[in-house]
VEXBAKOL-55118 format. One record per residue (C-alpha): residue in three letters; x, y, z. Coordinates in steps of 0.05 Angstrom, whole numbers, padded with zeros to 5 digits, always signed. Layout:
N
ALAXYZ;...
REM end
This chain:
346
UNK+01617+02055+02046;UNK+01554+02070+02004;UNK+01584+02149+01990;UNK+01650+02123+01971;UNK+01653+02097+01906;UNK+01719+02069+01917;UNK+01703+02030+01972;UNK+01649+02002+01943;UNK+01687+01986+01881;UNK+01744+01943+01917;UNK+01682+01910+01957;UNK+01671+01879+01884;UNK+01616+01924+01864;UNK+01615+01963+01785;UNK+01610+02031+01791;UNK+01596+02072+01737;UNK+01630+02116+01722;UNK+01690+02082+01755;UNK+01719+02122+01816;UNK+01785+02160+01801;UNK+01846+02172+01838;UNK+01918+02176+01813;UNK+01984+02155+01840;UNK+02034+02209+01857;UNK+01963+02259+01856;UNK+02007+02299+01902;UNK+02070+02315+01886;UNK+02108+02366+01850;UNK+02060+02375+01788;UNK+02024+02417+01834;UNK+02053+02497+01849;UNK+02020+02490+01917;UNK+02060+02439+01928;UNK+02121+02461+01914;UNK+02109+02514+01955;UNK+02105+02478+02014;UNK+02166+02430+01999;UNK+02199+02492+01988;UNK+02199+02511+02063;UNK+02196+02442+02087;UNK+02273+02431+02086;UNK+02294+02355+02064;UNK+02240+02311+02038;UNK+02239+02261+02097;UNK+02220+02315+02147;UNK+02157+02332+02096;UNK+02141+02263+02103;UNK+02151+02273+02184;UNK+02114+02331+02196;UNK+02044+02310+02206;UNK+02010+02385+02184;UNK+02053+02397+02123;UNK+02042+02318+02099;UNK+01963+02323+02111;UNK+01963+02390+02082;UNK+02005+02356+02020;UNK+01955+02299+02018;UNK+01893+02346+02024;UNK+01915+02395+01957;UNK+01897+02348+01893;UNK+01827+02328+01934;UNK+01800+02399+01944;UNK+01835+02412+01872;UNK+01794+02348+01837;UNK+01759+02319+01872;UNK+01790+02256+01871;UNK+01752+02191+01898;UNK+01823+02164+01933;UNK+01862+02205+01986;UNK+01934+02168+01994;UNK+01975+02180+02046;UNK+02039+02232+02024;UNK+02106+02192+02051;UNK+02154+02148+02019;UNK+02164+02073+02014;UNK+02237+02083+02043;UNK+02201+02110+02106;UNK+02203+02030+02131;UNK+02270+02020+02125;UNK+02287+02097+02149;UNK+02241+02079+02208;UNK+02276+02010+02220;UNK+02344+02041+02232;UNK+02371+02029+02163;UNK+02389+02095+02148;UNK+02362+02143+02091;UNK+02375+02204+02058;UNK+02357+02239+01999;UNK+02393+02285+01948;UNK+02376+02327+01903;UNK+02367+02300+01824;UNK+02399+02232+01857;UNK+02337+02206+01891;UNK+02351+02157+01954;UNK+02410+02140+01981;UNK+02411+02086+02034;UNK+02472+02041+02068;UNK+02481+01981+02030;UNK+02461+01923+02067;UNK+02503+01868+02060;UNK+02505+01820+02110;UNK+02466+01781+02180;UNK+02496+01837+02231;UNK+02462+01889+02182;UNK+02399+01848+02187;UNK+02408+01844+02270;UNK+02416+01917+02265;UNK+02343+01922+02244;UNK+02292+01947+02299;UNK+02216+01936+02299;UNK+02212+01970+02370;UNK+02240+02028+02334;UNK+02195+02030+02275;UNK+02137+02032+02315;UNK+02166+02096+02355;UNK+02189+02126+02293;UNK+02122+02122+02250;UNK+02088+02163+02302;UNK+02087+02227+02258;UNK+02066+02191+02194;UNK+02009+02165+02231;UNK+01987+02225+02256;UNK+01989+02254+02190;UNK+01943+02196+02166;UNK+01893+02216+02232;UNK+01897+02292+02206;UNK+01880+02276+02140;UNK+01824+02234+02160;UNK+01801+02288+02195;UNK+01810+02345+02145;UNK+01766+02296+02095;UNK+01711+02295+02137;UNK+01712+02374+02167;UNK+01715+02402+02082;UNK+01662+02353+02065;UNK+01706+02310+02024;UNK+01649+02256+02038;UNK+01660+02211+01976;UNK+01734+02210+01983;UNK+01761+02141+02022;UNK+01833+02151+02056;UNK+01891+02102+02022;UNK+01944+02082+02064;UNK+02004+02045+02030;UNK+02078+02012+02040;UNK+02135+01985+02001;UNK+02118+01915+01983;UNK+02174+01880+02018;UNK+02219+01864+01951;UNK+02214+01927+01930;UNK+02241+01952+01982;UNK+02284+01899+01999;UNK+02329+01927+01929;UNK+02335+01993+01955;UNK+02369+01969+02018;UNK+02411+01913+01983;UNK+02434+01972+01919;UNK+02437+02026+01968;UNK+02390+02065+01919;UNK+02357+02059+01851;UNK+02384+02013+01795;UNK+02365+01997+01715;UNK+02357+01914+01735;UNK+02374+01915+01815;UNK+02418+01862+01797;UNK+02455+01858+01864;UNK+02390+01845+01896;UNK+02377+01784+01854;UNK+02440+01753+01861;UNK+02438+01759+01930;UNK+02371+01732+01930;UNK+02408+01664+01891;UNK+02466+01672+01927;UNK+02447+01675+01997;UNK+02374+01648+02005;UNK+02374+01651+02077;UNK+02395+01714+02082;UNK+02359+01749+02035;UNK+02289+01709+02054;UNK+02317+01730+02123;UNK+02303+01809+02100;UNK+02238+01805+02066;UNK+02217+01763+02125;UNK+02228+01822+02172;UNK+02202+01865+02130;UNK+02138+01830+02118;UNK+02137+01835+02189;UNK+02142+01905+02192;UNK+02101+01925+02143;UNK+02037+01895+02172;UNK+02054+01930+02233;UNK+02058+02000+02195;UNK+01998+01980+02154;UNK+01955+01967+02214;UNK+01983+02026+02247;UNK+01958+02065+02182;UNK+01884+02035+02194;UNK+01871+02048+02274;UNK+01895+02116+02249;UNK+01852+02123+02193;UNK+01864+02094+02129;UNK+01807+02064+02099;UNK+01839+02012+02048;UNK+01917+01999+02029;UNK+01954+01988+01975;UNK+02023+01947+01974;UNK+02067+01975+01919;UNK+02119+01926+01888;UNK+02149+01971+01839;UNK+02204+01919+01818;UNK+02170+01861+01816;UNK+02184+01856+01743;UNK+02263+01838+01743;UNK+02248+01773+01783;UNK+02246+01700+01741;UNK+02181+01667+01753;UNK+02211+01622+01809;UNK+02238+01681+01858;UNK+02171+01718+01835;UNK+02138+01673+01878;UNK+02189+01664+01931;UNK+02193+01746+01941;UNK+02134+01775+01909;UNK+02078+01732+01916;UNK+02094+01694+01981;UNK+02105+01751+02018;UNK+02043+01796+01992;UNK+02005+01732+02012;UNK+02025+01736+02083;UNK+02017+01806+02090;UNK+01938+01804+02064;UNK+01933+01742+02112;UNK+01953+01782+02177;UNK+01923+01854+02155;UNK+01856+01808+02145;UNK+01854+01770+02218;UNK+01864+01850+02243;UNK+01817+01874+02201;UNK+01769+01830+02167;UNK+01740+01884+02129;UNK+01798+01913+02102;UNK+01802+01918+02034;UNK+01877+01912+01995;UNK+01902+01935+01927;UNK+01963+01905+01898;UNK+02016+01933+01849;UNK+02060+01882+01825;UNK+02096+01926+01775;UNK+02110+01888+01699;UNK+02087+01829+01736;UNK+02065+01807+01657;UNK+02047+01732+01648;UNK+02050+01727+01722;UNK+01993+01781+01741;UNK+01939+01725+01744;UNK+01981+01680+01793;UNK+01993+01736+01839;UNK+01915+01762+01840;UNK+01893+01681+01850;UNK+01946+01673+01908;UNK+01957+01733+01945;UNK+01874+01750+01953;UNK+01879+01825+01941;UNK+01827+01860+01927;UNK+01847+01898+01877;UNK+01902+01897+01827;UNK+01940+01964+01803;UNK+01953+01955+01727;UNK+02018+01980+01704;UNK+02024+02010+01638;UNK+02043+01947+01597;UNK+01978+01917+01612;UNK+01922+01900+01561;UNK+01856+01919+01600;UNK+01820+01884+01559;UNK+01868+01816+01564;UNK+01863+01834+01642;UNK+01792+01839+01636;UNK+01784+01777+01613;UNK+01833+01737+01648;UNK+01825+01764+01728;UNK+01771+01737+01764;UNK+01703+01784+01762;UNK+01704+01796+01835;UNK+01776+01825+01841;UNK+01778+01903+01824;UNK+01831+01921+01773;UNK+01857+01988+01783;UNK+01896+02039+01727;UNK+01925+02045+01676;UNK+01931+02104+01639;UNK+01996+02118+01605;UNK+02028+02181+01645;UNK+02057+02211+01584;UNK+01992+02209+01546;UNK+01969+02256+01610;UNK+02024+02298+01600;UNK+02012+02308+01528;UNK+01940+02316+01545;UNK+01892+02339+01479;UNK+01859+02281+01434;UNK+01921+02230+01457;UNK+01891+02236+01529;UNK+01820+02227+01509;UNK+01836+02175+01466;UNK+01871+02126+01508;UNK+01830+02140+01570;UNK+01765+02122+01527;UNK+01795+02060+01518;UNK+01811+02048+01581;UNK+01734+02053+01599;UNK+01709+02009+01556;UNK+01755+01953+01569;UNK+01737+01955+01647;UNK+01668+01973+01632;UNK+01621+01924+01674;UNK+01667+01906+01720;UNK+01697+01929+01800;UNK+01746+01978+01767;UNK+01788+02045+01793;UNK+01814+02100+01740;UNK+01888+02109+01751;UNK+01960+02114+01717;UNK+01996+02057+01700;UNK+02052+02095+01738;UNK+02054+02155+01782;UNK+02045+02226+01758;UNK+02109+02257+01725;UNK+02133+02335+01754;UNK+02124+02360+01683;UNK+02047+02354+01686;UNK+01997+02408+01672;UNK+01943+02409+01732;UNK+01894+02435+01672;UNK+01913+02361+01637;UNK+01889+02332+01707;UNK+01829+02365+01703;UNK+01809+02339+01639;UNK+01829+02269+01657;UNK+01775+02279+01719;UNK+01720+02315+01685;UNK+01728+02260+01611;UNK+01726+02207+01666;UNK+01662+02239+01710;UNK+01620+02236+01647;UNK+01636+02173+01619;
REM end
């Protein structure tokens, strides 16, 4: 842990300057990797062949050097692997059955996530392996999941969605059935998580992209509760394991989630005042982010600017550069470099 800044950062220690990774580091921004998608056929067997994936993960590390390694896949890859079904198209992103009802919750497998997960963990072992044989020595190895909402409204809207309204009114309209769901897939998750760590993975991050559209009561109900329970069983596996938590425009209810759920680390999203967050979240927990991705895309004095800022509001405290949001395809690589290099010298 001492040569890994990151590590050392969600073990509550400042580091200066702050370690540095960014979400969606590989991705299509990158031509080598859209090379390799290129000949890769559909995106879910990327994610399922273990040399391509590793390869994928590997390409923004020996590019810059980044301090955080996370795991290329998809937080649909649960589901998918639980029998739900999953496919994606092209400029539709995923489509998945709609699941409506207890026989589709009976159709769910475990047994058959854990068989189906097989590649995705040997990517993570490959990668973990590739760090250490290129002398990536600094770099700690993320491994991540769908936070159990989030990918609760994928299944229940059968894709994307501007409010996932379908998913909340089931959630009102059906309690049991719906708690039913997120139950399983807390379930599942730690399985895959811990899966992702006797692999590998050095630390894991939960990402509950829409967290944000719940009222404050099913926040707790289907956000918090269930991020609790999942940091409760990774930790009696794996007392050492350190967690970072993305509760997406969780906004007045950020502090509630980082005082219940005991992550190590929360992900800031981009509507977040550092310095309020700063100030607010207990010293020992790491905050993590939160660079605008459009100011990295438009890159020059804008970049500097808010990135400086950034700094010095997390100065002094356990904190990890990153987005507030994952990288968008339109990205120049040279605007990544910067971002590394502005942060390296801070």
């Amino acid at each position: 842990m001492a040569d890994k800044p990151l590590l050392r950062v969600l073990a509550g220690e400042s580091v200066w300057p702050p370690p540095i990774w960014l979400m969606r580091q590989a991705g299509r921004y990158l031509p080598e990797y859209r090379e390799i998608r290129a000949g890769a056929g559909d995106f879910i067997a990327l994610c399922t062949a273990p040399k391509l994936a590793a390869e994928v993960t590997l390409q923004p590390i020996r590019r810059f050097g980044f301090d955080g390694a996370i795991l290329f896949s998809d937080i649909l890859m649960v589901p998918w692997a639980l029998g739900h079904g999953l496919r994606f198209a092209e400029g539709e992103g995923p489509i998945l059955p709609k699941f409506l009802d207890t026989p589709g919750l009976s159709a769910l497998s475990l047994d058959r996530l854990d068989r189906e997960v097989a590649p995705i963990l040997e990517t993570v072992s490959r990668v973990a392996a590739g760090l250490k044989a290129e002398g990536h020595d600094h770099t700690a190895l993320i491994g991540f999941a769908g936070s159990p909402f989030t990918v609760a409204c994928y299944m229940v809207e059968g894709g994307g969605s501007k409010d996932f309204a379908e998913t909340r009114r089931l959630a009102y309209a059906d309690p049991a059935l719906f708690s039913g769901l997120i139950d399983l897939l807390v379930e599942a998750t730690v399985r895959y998580l811990s899966a992702q760590v006797v692999a590998g993975a050095e630390t894991v991050m939960l990402f509950d992209s829409w967290a944000g559209v719940l009222s404050p009561s099913l926040f707790r109900a289907h956000v918090i509760r269930p991020t609790a329970s999942i940091v409760a069983a990774l930790r009696s596996r794996f007392p050492g394991l350190r967690i970072i938590g993305f509760p997406r425009l969780a906004g007045a209810m950020l502090a509630e989630y980082v005082a219940t759920t005991g992550v190590d680390a929360v992900a800031m999203d981009t509507s977040v005042d550092p310095v309020r967050a700063s100030a607010e979240l207990p010293a020992s927990v790491a905050v993590q982010g939160n660079l605008d991705p459009m100011a990295l895309l438009a890159g020059g004095e804008a970049l500097s600017e808010q990135a400086l800022s950034i700094l010095n509001a997390t100065r002094g405290r356990p904190a990890i550069f990153n987005l507030g949001h994952g990288i968008v395809p339109q990205t120049p690589p040279a605007h990544v470099g910067a971002l590394v290099e502005l942060v390296r010298g801070a």
